[in-house]
N, C-alpha and C positions, 0 to 999 in steps of 0.2 A: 660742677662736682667732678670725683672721678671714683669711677665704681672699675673700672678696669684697664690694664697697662699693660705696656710693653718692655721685656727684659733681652736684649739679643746684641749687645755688644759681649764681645769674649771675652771670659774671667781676667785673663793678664792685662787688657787693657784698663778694667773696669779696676783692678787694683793699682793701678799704675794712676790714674786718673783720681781716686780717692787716699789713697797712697795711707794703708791701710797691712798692718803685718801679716794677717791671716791669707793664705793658696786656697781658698774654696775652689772647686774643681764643679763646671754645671753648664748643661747647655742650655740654650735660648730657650724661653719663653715668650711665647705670643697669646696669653691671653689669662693673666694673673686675674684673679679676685677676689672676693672679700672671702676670710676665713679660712682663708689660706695662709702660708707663713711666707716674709716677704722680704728679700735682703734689706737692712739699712747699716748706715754707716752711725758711730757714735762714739764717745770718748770716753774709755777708760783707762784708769789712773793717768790721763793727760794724755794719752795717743788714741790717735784713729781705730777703730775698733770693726772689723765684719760682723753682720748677728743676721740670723733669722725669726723674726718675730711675729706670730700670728695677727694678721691684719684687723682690726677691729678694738676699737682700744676699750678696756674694761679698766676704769676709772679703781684704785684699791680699795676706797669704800665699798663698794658691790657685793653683796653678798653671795648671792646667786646670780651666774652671769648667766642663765636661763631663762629670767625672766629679766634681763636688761640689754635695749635697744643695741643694737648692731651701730659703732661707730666708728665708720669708715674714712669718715673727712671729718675736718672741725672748721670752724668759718673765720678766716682772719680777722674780722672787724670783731668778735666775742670770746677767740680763744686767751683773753688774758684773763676776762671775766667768768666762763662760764664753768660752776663744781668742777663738771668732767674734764676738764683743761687746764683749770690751773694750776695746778702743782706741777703735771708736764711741762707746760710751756716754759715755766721757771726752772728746772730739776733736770728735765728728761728732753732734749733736743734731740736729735738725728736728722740724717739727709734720707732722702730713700732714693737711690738708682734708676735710671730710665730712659728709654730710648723714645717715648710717646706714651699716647693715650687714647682711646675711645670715649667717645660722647656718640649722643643719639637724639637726632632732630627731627620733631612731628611734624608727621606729615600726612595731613588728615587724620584717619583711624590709624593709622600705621606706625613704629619711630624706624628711619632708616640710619644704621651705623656709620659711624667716619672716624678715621683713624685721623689722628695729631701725631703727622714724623716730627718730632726733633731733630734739627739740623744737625747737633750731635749730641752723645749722652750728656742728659742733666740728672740734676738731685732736685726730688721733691723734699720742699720744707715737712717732718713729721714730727711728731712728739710720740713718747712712749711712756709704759707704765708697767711695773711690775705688779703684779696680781698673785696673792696668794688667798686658797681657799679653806674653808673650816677644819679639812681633811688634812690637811698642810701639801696639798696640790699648787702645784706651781705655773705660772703662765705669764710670759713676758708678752704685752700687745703692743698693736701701734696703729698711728691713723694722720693721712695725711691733711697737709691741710690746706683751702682753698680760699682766692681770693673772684673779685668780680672780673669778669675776663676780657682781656684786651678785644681791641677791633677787628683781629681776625679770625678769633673763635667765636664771637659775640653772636654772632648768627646760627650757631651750632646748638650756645647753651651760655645761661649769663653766668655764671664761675666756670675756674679753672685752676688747675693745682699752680701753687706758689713754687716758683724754680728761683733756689739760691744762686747763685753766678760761685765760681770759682772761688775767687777771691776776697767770698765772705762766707767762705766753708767754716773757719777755723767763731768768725764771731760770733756764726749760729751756734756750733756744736762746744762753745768754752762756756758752759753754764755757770760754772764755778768764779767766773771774771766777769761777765755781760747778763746784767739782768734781763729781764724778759722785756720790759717795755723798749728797751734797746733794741733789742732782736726781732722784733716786733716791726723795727721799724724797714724790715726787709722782706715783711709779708706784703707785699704787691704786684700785679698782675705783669707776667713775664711781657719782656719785649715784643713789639710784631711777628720780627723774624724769626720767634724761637722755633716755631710749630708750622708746620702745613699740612694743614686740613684735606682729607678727601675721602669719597666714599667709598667702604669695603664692603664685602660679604654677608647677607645676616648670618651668616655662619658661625659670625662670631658673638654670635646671643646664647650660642649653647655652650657654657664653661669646662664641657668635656673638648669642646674643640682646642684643639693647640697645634699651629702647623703656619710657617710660615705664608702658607698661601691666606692666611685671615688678613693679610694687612696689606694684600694687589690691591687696585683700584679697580670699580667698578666701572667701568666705559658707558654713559650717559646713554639710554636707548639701547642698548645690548645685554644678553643675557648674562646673570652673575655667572661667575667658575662656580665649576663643582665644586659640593660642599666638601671640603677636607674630611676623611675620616676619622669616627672619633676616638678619643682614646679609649682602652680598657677601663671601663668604671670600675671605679676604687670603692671600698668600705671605705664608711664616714670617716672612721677615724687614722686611716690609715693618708688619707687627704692634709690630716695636723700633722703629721710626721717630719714631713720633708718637701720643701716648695722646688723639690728637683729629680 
C-alpha cells in the first residue's frame, strides 16, 4: 500500500520533468498523507496540467462522504472492475509526483518505519474524481494506486505504488485515445532498482512531523535521532486548504 510519501524535488525541476504549464511555487515535503491535498499531473483540454487534489478518492455517487471509507489506494488487479474505480480509471487518469515512500514492517508488537528512496523522481499511477455535494460543494479527490511489490520491497509489505516510467506518461494520462484496459496494462510492480528501502525515524508516525531529518536512516543497534520538532497544529480545516 501506500499511506505516506515523499515530495522534495524542487518545483522547476519537477515541472521540467512533467513538463506541465503551470510555476507552482512550494517547498519540500517529507511526510504527506491521506486527507491532505496532493499535487498530480493530468490532462486538460490535451496538455499536461498541475492540480492539487485532496487525497482520498470520493467515488461521485457518494452522498455523504462522512460516512464513506477513506480511499487512499485502489488495487491494480480490481481497479477496472471495482464501483469506486471505474469511471476513473476510464475518464480521470493522472500521475501523482514523488521522490519515495514509507511502509511499515511488524515487528513483533511493534511496526518499524522504512523509507523507499527513489533513485529519482517518479509518477505514481492515480485516478481522480470530481465530487460534488447536495449543497453544490465542490471537491476534486484522488488516490493512488497499487500493485503486488517487487522483490525488494516484498519484505517490507506485499504492495506497492505502480510507477509509470517516462515514456508512457502521455498513454496513461490520454484518456480520451487509450482505454482503460490498455492503460491497465501498465499497472505492474515497479523495477528492482526503482526504490531503496531503509529504516527511518518513528518520528514519522506522527503526520505533524515534516522535516527532512524523517527520512536519515536509522544505524542498526544505535539510538534513533532526535525526533524533529513538530509542526504548528493546524485547524481541521485549514489542513484542506493547501498541501504547502
Amino acid at each position: 500500500m501506500c499511506g505516506r510519501y515523499v515530495i522534495k524535488t524542487p518545483p522547476g525541476l519537477m515541472r521540467e520533468t512533467f513538463g506541465y504549464a503551470e510555476q507552482p511555487n512550494f517547498p519540500p515535503r517529507y511526510n504527506v498523507a491521506p486527507t491532505q491535498p496532493i499535487p498530480v499531473v493530468r490532462l486538460d483540454n490535451g496538455r499536461r496540467s498541475f492540480a492539487l487534489l485532496r487525497w482520498g478518492l470520493i467515488p461521485a455517487w457518494v452522498k455523504d462522504p462522512r460516512g464513506f471509507s477513506l480511499l487512499i489506494n485502489a488495487r491494480a488487479e480490481s481497479v477496472l472492475d471495482k464501483p469506486a474505480f471505474r469511471n476513473a480509471i476510464r475518464r480521470r487518469r493522472c500521475l501523482v509526483p514523488a521522490d519515495g515512500f514509507y511502509e511499515w514492517k511488524q515487528d513483533g508488537a511493534r511496526k518499524r518505519p522504512f523509507f523507499a528512496a527513489a533513485k529519482n523522481l517518479v509518477a505514481f499511477a492515480g485516478v481522480w474524481e470530481p465530487w460534488i455535494g447536495p449543497n453544490g460543494e465542490e471537491m476534486e479527490t484522488a488516490c493512488i494506486i497499487t500493485a503486488a511489490a517487487n522483490r525488494t520491497l516484498r519484505a517490507l509489505h506485499d504492495r506497492m505504488p505502480v510507477v509509470i516510467p517516462p515514456q508512457a506518461f502521455d498513454m496513461w494520462l490520454d484518456c480520451a485515445n487509450v482505454d482503460a484496459v490498455t492503460a491497465a496494462a501498465l499497472l505492474v510492480p515497479a523495477p528492482e532498482d526503482t526504490f531503496a528501502p531503509y529504516e527511518v525515524s518513528v518520528a514519522v508516525n506522527r503526520t505533524a512531523n515534516d522535516s527532512a531529518a524523517l527520512i536519515e536512516p536509522v544505524v542498526p543497534g544505535a539510538e534513533e535521532p532526535a525526533k524533529p520538532p513538530a509542526r504548528a497544529k493546524a485547524k481541521k480545516d485549514d489542513r484542506q486548504a493547501s498541501l504547502f
